[in-house]
C-alpha positions in Angstrom: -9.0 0.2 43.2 -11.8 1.9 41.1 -13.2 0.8 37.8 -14.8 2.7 35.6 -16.9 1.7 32.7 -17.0 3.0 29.3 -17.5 1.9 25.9 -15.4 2.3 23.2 -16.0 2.1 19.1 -14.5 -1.1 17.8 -14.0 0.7 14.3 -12.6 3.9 15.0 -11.8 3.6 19.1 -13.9 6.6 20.0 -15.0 6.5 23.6 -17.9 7.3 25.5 -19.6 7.0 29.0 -22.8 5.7 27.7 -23.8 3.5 25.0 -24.6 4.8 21.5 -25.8 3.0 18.6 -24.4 4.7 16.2 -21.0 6.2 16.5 -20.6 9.9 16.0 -17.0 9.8 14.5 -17.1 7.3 12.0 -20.9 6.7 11.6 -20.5 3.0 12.3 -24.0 1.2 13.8 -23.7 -1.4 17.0 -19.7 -0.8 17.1 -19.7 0.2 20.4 -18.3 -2.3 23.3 -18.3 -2.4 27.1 -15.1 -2.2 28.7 -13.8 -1.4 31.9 -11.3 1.3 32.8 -8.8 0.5 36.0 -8.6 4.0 37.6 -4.8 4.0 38.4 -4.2 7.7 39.9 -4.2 6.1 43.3 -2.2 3.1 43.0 0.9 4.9 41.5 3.0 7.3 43.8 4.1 10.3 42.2 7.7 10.8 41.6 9.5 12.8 44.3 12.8 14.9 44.6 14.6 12.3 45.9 13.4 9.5 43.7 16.1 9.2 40.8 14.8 6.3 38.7 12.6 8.4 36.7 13.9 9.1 33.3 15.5 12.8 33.1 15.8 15.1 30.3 19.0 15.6 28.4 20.2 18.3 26.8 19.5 18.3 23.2 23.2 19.1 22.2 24.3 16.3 24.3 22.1 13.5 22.8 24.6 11.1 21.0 23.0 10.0 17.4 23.9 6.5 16.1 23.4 5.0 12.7 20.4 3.0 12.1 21.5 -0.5 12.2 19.5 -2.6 9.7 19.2 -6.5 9.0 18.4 -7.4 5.3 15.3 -9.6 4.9 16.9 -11.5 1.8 13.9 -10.5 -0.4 15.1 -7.4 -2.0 11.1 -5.9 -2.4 10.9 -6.0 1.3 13.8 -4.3 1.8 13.1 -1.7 -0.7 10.1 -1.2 0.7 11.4 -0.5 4.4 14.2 1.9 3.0 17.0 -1.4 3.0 15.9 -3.8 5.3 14.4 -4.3 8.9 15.9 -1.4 11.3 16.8 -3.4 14.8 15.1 -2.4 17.4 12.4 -1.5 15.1 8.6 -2.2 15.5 6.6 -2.8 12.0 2.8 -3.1 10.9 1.9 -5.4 8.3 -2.0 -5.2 6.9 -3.9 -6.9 3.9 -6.7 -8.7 3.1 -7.4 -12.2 4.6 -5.9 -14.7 2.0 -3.6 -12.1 0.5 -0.1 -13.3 1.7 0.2 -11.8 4.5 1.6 -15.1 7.0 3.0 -16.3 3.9 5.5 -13.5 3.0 6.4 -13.5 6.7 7.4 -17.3 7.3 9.4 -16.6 4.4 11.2 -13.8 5.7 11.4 -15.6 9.3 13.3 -18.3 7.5 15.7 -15.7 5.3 16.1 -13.9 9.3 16.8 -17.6 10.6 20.6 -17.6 8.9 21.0 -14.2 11.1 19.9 -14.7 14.7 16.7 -16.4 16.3 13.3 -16.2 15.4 10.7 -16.0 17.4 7.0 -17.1 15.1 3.5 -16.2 17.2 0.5 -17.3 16.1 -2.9 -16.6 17.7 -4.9 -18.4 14.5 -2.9 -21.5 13.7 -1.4 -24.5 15.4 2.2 -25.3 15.0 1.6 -28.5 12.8 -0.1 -26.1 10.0 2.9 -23.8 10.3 4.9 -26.6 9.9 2.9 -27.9 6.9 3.6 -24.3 5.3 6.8 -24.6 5.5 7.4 -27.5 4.2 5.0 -27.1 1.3 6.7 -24.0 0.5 10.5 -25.7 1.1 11.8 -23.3 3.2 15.0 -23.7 5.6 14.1 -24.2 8.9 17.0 -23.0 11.3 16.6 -20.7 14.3 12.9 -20.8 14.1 10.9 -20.9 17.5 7.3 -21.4 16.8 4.8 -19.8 19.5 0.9 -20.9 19.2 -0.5 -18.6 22.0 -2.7 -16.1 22.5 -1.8 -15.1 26.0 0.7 -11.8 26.5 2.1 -12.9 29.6 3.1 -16.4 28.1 4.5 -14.4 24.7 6.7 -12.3 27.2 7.6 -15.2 29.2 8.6 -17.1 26.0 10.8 -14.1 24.2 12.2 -14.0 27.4 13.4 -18.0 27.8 14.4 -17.9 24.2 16.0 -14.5 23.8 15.1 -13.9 20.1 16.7 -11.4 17.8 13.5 -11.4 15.5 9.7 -11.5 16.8 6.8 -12.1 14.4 3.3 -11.9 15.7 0.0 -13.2 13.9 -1.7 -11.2 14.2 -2.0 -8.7 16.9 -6.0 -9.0 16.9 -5.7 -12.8 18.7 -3.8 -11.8 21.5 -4.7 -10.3 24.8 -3.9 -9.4 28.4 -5.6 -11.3 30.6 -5.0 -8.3 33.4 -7.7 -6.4 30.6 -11.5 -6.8 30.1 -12.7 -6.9 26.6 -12.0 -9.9 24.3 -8.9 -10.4 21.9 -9.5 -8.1 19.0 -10.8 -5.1 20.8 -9.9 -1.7 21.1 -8.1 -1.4 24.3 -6.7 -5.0 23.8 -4.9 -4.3 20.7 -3.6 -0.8 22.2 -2.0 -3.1 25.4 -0.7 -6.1 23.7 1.0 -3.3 20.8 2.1 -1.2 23.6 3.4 -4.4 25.1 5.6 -5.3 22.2 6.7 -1.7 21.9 9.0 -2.3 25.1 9.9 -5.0 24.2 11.5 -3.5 20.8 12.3 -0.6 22.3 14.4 -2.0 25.0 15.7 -4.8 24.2 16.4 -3.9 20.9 14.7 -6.5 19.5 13.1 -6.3 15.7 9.7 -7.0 16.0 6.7 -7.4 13.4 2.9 -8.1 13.4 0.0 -8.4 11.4 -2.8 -6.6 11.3 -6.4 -7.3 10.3 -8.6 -4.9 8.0 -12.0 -3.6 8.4 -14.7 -4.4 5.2 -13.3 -0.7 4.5 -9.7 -1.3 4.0 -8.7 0.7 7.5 -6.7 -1.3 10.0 -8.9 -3.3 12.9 -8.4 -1.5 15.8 -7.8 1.9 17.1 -6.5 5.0 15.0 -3.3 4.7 17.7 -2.4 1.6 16.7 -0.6 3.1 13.6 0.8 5.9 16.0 2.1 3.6 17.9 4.4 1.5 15.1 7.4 2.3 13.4 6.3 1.6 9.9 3.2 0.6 8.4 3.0 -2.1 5.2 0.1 -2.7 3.2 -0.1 -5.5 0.8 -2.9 -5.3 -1.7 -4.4 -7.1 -5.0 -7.4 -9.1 -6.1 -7.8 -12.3 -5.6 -8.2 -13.3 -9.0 -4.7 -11.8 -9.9 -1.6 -13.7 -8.6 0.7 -10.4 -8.0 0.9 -8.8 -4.9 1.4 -5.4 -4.3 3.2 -4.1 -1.0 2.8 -0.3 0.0 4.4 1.6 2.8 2.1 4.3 4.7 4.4 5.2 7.4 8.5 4.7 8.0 10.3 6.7 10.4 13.1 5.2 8.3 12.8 5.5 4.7 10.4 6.8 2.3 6.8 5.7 1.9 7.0 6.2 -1.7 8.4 3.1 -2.5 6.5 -0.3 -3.6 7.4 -4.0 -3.9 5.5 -6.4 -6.6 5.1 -9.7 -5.9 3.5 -12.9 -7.4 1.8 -15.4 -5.5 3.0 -19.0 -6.7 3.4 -22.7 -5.2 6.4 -21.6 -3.5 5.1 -18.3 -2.0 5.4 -15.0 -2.7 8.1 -15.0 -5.5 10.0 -11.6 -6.0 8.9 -9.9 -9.4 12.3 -8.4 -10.8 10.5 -6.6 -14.3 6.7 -5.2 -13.2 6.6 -3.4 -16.4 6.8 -6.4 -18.1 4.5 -8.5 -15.8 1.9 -6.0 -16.5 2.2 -5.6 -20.0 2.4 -9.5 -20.7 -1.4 -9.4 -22.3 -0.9 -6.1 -24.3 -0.3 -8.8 -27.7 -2.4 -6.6 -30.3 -3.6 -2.7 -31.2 -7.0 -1.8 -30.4 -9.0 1.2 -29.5 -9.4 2.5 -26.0 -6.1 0.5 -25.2 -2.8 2.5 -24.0 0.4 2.7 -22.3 1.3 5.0 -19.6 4.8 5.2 -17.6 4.1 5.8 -14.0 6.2 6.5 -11.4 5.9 4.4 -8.1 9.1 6.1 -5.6 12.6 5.7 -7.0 10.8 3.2 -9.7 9.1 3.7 -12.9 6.1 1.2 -14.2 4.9 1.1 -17.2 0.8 0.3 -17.2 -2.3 -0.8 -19.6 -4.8 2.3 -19.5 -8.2 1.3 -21.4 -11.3 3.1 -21.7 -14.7 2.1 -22.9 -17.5 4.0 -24.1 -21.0 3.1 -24.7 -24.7 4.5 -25.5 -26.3 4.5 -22.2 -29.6 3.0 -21.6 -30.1 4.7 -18.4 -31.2 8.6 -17.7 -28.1 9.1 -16.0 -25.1 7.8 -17.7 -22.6 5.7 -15.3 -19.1 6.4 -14.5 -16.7 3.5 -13.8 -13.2 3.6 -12.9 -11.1 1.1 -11.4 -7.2 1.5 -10.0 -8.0 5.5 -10.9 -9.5 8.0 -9.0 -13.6 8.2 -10.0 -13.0 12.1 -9.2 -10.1 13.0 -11.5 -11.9 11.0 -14.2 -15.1 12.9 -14.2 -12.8 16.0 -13.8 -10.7 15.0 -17.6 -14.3 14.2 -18.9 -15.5 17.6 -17.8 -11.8 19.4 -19.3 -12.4 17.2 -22.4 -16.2 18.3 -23.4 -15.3 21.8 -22.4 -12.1 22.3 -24.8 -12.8 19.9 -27.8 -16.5 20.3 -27.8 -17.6 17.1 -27.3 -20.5 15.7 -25.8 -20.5 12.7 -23.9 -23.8 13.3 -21.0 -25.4 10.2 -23.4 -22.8 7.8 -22.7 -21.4 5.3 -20.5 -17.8 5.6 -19.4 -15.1 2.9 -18.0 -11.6 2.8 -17.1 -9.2 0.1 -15.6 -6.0 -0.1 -14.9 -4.7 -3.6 -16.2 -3.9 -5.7 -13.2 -5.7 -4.5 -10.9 -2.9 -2.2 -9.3 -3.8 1.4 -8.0 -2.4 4.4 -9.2 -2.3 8.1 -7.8 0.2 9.5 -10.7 -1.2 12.9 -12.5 0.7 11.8 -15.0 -1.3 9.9 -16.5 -4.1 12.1 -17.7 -3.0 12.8 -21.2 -3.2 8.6 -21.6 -6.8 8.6 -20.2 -8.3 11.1 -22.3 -6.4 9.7 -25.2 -7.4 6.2 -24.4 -11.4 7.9 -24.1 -10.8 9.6 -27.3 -9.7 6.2 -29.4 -12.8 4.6 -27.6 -15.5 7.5 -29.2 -14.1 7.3 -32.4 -13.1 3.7 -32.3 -9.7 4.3 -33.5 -7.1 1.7 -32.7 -4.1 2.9 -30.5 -0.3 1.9 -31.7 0.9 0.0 -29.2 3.9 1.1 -29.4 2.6 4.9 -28.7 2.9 5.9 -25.7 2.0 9.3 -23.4 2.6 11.0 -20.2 1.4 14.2 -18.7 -1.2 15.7 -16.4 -3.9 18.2 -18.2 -4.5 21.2 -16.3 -8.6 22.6 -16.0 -8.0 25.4 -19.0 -6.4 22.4 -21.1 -2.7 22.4 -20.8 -0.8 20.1 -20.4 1.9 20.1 -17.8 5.4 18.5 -16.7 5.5 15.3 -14.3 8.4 14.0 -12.5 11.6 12.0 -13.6 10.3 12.5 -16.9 13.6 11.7 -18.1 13.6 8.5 -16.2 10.1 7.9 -17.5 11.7 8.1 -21.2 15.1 5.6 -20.7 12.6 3.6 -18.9 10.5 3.3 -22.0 13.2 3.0 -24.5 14.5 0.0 -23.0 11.8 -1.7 -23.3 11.4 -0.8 -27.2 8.8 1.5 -27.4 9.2 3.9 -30.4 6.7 7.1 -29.7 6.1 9.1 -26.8 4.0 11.7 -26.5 5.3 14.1 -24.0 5.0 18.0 -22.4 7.1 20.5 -23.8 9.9 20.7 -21.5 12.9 23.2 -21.6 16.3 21.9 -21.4 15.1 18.1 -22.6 17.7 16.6 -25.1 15.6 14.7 -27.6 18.6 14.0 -29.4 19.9 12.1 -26.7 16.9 9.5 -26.8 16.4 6.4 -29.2 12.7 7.6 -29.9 10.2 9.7 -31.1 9.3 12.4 -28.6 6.1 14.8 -30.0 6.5 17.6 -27.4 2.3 19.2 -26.8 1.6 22.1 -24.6 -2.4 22.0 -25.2 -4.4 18.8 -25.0 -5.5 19.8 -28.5 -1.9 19.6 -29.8 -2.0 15.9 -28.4 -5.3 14.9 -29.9 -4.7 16.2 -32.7 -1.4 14.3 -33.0 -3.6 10.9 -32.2 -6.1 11.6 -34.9 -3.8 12.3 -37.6 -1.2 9.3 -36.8 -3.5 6.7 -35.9 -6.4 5.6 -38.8 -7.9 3.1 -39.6 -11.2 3.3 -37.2 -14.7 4.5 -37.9 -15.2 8.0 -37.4 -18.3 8.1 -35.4 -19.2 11.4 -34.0 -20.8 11.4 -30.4 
């Protein structure tokens, strides 16, 4: 047998013959490891004629299609998440932040799976007496639960195979290796092996598997690109440390949307189930002030309704600063750049800031008309009604355009007692039909000048 060695990008899992100190593909410096490659060509036969294990094609029209069976976690924001619970036979990523949840949320779902079938719990970081010290801190039942500290493949496989386990959960995929493989736990080739490795085992044993994933200080999952090839679905759970919610995001599902999200807070007894977001994000809004504003959003099949605030300042510096955080930095200075163009206003002598309240990041276009509103009330220090709200995405000549489930957006809003919503003109929309005030705008000048003439009582300063 011949090896060959090569060295492969621990951030991006680019490979090369030689060592480089800076990686071409992702521009990373002293990411590059030695590993050796076990030239195979030799030591496998190739399949003959008469050999008829090898798997053979099958006529498409022939292929029988079954019906995704599913198992239901028990925690209904998992399970709208992954399109209505865990598919079996499925294999699922799940990412975040150290100290973001991530071992919590899944010793609570192994203990929900636990009334189903067994459940097989890895760990590669912890011993068995902290797992246990989990779950008894956080109460949870204990039935059908195999716990697993080892880092070894070939004793995981040995193990799923003495206990025969419906559900596997591995934490995390970085700690484990194959001791057939150079490299140490965590690297590149590694993590492909020990993923691949648990593939199978989903795959044909139909066995529902799961397992964790590090990050990178960039947000990327630890490992190579393939890794998320390799999976079924994909989960990221994100927020701040200094906020107790938790936000879970799927990037990939072969089966189910990857629109959907599932809101969390982090409390004594876990990760408790949030059932109203909108209210858990609007729980500070208590008083009108300037700069402060409320935007429906749409997250899937779900609508949210957020804080936007803005903040404006003389700058001290030759080059004002541009802040933005849970918004898009690019489609901020864009609105600023629509907003001096069409209302003649100058703002190259201030600084500007957004946030979204909570932390959460949002990609909706619909909520342009509530930033530039929110930046408006800011300059001219007018206080907002709180119980105004807007929705709409601003085009670059300064109209303003439909979103989706706008309708939704509205019945959404109603029921939580909001009485104004500025809105884009839409055809076929039965304000009647709605317990509020809906002021249809075309032109972000029809919505300003709405907001200046209904909302007084701030000093008109002109920047």
């Amino acid at each position: 047998m011949k090896n060959k060695v090569h060295f492969v990008c621990q951030e991006c899992g680019n490979s090369s013959t030689k060592w480089l100190g800076k990686c071409p593909v992702c521009n990373t410096w002293n990411s590059y490891v030695e590993e050796l490659e076990h030239d195979e060509k030799k030591e496998k036969a190739r399949h003959s004629i008469k050999d008829k294990s090898y798997q053979k094609a099958t006529l498409l029209e022939d292929v029988a299609i079954e019906e995704f069976r599913r198992a239901s976690t028990k925690n209904s924001e998992f399970d709208r998440v992954l399109g209505g619970g865990l598919v079996i036979g499925s294999l699922s990523l799940i990412a975040g932040d150290p100290g973001i949840g991530k071992s919590t949320l899944l010793i609570q779902i192994a203990s929900n799976l636990g009334q189903k079938g067994k459940v097989l719990y890895i760990s590669g970081e912890e011993s068995i007496r902290q797992i246990k010290l989990r779950v008894e801190r956080l109460k949870l039942k204990k039935d059908n639960i195999y716990i697993l500290a080892e880092n070894d493949m070939d004793d995981i496989l040995g193990a799923i195979e003495e206990i025969d386990p419906e559900y596997i959960i591995v934490d995390s995929i970085q700690t484990v290796y194959l001791s057939q493989m150079t490299g140490t736990p965590g690297s590149v080739g590694q993590v492909r092996e020990a993923t691949l490795a648990l593939m199978k085992v989903a795959k044909s044993q139909s066995r529902t598997v799961m397992i964790v994933g590090h990050v990178t200080k960039s947000g990327n999952i630890a490992g190579p690109k393939v890794l998320e090839h390799m999976v079924d679905t994909v989960l990221y759970i994100e927020g701040e440390k200094e906020h107790s919610y938790r936000i879970m995001r799927s990037v990939k599902n072969r089966f189910g949307s990857t629109q959907e999200i599932g809101v969390f807070e982090m409390r004594e007894t876990g990760l408790v189930i949030v059932d109203n977001p909108s209210k858990y994000f609007l729980t500070h809004l208590t008083h009108t002030v300037p700069g402060s504003m409320i935007v429906p959003i749409m997250e899937g099949t779900r609508v949210l309704l957020l804080e936007v605030q803005a903040l404006t300042s003389d700058s001290s510096f030759s080059v004002p600063r541009r802040l933005a955080t849970g918004i898009d930095l690019n489609r901020i200075l864009l609105l600023i750049a629509v907003l001096e163009k069409k209302m003649n206003l100058s703002l190259g002598r201030n600084d500007i800031y957004f946030n979204i309240v909570g932390g959460l990041k949002v990609d909706d276009r619909g909520l342009d008309l509530g930033i530039i509103i929110t930046l408006i009330s800011s300059i001219y220090n007018i206080p907002i009604n709180k119980d105004l709200l807007a929705v709409g995405e601003v085009g670059l000549t300064g109209e303003v355009r439909g979103v989706t489930q706008l309708e939704q957006r509205i019945k959404e809003c109603q029921k939580l007692g909001f009485d104004k919503m500025i809105i884009p003109k839409t055809d076929g929309l039965n304000k009647d039909s709605y317990n509020m005030e809906l002021i249809e705008v075309s032109s972000l000048k029809e919505a300003v000048s709405y907001f200046m003439k209904n909302n007084k009582g701030g000093k008109d300063e002109k920047h």
